[in-house]
VODREN-235016 format. One record per residue (C-alpha): x, y, z. Coordinates in steps of 0.001 Angstrom, whole numbers, plus 500000, padded with zeros to 6 digits. Layout:
<rs>
r u = X, v = Y, w = Z
...
</rs>
This chain:
<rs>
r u = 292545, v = 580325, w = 767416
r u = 289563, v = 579455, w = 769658
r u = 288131, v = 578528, w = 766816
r u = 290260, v = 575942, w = 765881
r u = 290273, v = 574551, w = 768856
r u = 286975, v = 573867, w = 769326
r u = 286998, v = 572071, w = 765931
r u = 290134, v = 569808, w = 767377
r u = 288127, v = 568888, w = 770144
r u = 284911, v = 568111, w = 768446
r u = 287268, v = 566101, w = 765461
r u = 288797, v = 563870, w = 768904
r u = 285488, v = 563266, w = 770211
r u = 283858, v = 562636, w = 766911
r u = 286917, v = 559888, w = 766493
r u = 286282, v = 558327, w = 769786
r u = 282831, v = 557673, w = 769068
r u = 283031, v = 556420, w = 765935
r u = 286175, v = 553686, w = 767369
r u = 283877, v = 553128, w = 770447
r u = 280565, v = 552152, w = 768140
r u = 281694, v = 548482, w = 766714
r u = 282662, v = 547566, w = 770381
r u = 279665, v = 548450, w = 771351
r u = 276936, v = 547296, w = 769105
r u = 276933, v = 544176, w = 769800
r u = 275421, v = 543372, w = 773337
r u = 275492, v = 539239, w = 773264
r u = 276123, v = 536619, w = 770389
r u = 276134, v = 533142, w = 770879
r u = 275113, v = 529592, w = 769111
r u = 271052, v = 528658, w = 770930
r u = 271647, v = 525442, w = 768898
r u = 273196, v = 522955, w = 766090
r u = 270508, v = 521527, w = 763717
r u = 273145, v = 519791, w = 762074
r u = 275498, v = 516745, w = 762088
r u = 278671, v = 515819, w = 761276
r u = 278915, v = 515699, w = 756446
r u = 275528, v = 517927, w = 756693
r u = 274761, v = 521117, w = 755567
r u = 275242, v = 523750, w = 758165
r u = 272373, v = 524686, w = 759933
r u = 271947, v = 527023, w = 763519
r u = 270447, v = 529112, w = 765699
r u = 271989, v = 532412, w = 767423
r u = 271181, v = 534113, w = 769965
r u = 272002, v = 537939, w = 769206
r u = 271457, v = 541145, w = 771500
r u = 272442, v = 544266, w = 769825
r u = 272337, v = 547768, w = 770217
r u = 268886, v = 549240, w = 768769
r u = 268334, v = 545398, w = 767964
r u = 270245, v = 545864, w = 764694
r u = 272175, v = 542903, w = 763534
r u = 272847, v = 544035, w = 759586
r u = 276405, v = 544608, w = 759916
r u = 277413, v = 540937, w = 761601
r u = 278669, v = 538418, w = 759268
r u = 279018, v = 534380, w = 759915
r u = 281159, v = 532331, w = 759073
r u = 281860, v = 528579, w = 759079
r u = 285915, v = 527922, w = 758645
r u = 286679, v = 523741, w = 758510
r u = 289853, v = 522087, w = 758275
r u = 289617, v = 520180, w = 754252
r u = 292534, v = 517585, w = 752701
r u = 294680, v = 519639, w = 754977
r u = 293446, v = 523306, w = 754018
r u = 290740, v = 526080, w = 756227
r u = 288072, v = 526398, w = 754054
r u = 285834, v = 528899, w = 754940
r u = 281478, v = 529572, w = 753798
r u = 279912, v = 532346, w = 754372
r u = 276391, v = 531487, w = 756094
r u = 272783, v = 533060, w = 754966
r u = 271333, v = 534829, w = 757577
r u = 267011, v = 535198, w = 758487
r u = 265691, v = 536947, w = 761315
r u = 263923, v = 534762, w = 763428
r u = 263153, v = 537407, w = 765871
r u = 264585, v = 540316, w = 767171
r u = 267038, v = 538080, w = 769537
r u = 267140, v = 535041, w = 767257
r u = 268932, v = 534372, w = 763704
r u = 268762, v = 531468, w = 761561
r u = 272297, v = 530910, w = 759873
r u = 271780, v = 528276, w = 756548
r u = 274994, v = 527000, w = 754895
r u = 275039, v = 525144, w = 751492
r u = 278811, v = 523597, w = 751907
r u = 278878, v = 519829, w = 753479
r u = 280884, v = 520016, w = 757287
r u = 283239, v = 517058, w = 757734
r u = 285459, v = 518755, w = 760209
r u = 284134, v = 518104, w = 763531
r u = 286578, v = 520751, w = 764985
r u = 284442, v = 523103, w = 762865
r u = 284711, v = 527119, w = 764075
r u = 282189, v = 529373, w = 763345
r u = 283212, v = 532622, w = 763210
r u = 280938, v = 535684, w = 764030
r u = 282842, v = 538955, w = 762707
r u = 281177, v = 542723, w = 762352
r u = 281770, v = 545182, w = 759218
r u = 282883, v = 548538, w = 760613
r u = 284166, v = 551740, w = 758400
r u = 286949, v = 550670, w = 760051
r u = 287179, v = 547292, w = 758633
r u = 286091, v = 544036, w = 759882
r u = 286133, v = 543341, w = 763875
r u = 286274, v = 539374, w = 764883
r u = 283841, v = 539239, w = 767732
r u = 283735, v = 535786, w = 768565
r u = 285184, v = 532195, w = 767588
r u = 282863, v = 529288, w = 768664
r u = 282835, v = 525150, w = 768188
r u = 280146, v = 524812, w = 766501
r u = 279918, v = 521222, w = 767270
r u = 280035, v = 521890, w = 770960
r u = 276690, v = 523812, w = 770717
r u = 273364, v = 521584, w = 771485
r u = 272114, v = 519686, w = 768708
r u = 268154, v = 520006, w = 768399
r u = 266297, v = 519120, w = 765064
r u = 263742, v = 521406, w = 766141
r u = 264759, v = 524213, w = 764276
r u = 266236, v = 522815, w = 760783
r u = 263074, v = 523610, w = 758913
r u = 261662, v = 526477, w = 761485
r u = 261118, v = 529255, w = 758083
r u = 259088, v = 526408, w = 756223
r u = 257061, v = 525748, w = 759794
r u = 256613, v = 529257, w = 760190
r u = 254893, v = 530410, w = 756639
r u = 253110, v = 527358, w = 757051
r u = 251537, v = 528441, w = 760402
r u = 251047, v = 531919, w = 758871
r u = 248749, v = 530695, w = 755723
r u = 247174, v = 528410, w = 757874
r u = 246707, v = 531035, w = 760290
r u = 246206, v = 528722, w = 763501
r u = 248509, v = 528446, w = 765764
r u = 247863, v = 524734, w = 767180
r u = 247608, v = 523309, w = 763962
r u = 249264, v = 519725, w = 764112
r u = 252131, v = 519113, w = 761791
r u = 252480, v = 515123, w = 760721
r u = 256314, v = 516074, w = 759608
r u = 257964, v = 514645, w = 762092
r u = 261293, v = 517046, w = 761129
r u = 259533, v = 520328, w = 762376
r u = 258106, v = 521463, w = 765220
r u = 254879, v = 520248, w = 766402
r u = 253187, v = 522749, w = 768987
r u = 252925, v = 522094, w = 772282
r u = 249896, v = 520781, w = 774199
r u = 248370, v = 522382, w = 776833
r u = 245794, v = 523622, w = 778610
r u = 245030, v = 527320, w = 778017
r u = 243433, v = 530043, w = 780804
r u = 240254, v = 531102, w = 778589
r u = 240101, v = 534871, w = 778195
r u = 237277, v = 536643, w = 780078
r u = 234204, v = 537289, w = 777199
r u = 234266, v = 541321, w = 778399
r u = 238151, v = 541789, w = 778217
r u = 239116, v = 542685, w = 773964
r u = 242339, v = 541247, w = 772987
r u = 244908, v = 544250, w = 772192
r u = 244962, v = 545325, w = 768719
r u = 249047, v = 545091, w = 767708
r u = 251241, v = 545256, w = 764731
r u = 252876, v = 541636, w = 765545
r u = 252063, v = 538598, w = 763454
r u = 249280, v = 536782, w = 764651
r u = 251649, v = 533753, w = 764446
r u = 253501, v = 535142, w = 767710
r u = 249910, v = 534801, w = 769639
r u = 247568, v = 531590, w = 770454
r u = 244255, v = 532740, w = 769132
r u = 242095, v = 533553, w = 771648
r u = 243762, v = 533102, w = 774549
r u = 244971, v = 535408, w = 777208
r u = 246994, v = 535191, w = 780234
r u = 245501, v = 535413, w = 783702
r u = 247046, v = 537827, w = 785114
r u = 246562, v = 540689, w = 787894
r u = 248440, v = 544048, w = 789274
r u = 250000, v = 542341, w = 791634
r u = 252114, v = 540065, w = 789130
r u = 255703, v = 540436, w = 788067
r u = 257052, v = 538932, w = 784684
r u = 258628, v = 536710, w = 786668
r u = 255765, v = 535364, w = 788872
r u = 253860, v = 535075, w = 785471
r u = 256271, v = 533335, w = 783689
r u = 256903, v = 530819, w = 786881
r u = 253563, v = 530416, w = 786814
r u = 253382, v = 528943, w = 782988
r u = 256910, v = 527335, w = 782710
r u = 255031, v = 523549, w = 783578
r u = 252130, v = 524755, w = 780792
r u = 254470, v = 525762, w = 778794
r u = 257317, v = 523217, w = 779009
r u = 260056, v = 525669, w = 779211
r u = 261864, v = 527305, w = 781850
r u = 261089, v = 530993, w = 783650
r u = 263395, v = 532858, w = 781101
r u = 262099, v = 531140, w = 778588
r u = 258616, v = 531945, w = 779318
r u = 259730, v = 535703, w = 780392
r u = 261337, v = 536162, w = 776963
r u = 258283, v = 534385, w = 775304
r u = 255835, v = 536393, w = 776892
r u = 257710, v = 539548, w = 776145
r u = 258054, v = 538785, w = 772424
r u = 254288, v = 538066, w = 772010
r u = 253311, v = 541200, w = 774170
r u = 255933, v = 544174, w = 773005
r u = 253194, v = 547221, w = 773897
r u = 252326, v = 545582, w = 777290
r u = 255914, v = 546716, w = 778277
r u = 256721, v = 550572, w = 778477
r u = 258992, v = 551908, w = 776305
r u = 259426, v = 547738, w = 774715
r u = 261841, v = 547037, w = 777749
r u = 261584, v = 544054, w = 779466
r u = 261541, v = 544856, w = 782677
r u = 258867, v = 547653, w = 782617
r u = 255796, v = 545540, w = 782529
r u = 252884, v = 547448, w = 782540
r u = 249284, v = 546702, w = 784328
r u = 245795, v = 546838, w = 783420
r u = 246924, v = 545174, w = 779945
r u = 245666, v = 542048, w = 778353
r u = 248221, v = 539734, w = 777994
r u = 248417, v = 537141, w = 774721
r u = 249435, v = 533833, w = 775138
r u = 252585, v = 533052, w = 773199
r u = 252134, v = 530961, w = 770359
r u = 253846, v = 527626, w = 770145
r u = 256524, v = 528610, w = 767410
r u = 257518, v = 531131, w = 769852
r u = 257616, v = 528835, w = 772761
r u = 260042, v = 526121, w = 770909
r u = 262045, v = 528922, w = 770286
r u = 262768, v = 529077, w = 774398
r u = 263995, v = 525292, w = 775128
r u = 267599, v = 525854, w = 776352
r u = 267535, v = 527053, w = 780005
r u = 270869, v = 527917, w = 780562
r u = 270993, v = 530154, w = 777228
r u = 267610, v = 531765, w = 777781
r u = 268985, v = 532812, w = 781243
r u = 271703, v = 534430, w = 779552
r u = 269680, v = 535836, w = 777173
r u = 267653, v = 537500, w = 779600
r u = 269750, v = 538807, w = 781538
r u = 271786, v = 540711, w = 778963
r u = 268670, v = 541847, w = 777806
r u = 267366, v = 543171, w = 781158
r u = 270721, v = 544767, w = 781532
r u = 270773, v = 546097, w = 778203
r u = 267144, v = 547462, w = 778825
r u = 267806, v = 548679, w = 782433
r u = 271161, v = 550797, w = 781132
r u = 268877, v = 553302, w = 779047
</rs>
């Protein structure tokens, strides 16, 4: 009899979980921007923030209004970086009351997360060819390469802090595209991410968040434990590189970003 029991109770709780996880995988999702217009090909940028940064199970969708019919694509998806996503379409929008649809697969079934205009989101034709900009940069291997294209992103100009001759970058698993060669960050103990980053922003041409979140993309094991707001001192910091920094242009949605990333980061 107590036996049973205890299996009842660990069958409820077992339940419970598994109904609480699709609610509570995804943290944040919503458009950065539109690299698209109206009888184009879709083309955007998300911002995601999910549980163990794990976006496999959501699926987009673009559903348009057609002769009087909702037809609906299914949109590629490439990780830009752990908070970003590149969604690709190959189906012409003429609708400009266009919805795209964000939805998450779940044993359960599918879960509709979130409906959004997609042409309400900021258009910027920074992004449209952001893969092809980014192999480039990685064959190349030099960050500040100029690009004559004048459809992707060209990197930013700027003056740089040169690193001190007796301080050795940190040796790191992340693409040496995410880093400015040779450069580090002045920095002391003293600094928080956020006098560092307020610092930059002018260099940088972005706002704070953006230069928090770039900064903690190009740096991951300068932070304890990867969370944002664990900075830790006596580490070199890297300069981001300049794909990362046009990445951060949108101050509004960086500062949303950040902050359900912080809170996301703070909770565990």
């Amino acid at each position: 009899m107590r036996k049973g029991l205890i299996e009842v109770i660990i069958l409820v709780f077992g339940l419970l979980g598994y109904i609480a996880t699709p609610m509570a995988q995804v943290n944040h999702v919503s458009i950065n921007s539109r690299q698209f217009e109206l009888n184009n090909v879709p083309q955007l940028k998300m911002n995601i923030v999910a549980q163990n940064d794990d976006a496999s199970r959501l699926r987009f969708y673009i559903r348009q209004l057609d002769d009087g019919q909702f037809q609906q694509q299914t949109l590629s998806v490439q990780s830009i970086n752990r908070f970003l996503l590149q969604l690709n379409g190959t189906d012409v929008i003429n609708d400009n009351n266009a919805q795209l649809i964000i939805s998450e697969a779940t044993p359960s079934g599918v879960v509709t997360l979130a409906v959004v205009a997609v042409f309400d989101a900021p258009y910027s034709f920074k992004s449209a060819t952001l893969t092809t900009y980014i192999n480039k940069q990685r064959s190349a291997a030099v960050a500040e390469t100029p690009v004559k294209d004048s459809s992707v992103i060209h990197p930013v100009k700027k003056k740089t802090p040169q690193p001190s001759p007796t301080v050795a970058l940190p040796r790191t698993s992340a693409d040496s595209s995410s880093q400015q060669a040779n450069c580090l960050i002045e920095r002391d103990n003293s600094d928080t991410l956020w006098r560092i980053a307020n610092r930059y922003k002018e260099q940088w041409h972005t706002s704070v968040y953006g230069a928090m979140l770039a900064i903690f993309e190009a740096n991951l094991v300068a932070f304890s434990k990867q969370k944002i707001h664990l900075l830790l001192k006596d580490v070199p910091l890297n300069c981001p590189s300049a794909v990362i920094l046009a990445e951060y242009n949108n101050k509004a949605i960086d500062k949303k970003v950040f902050e359900v990333i912080e809170a996301k980061h703070a909770a565990k």
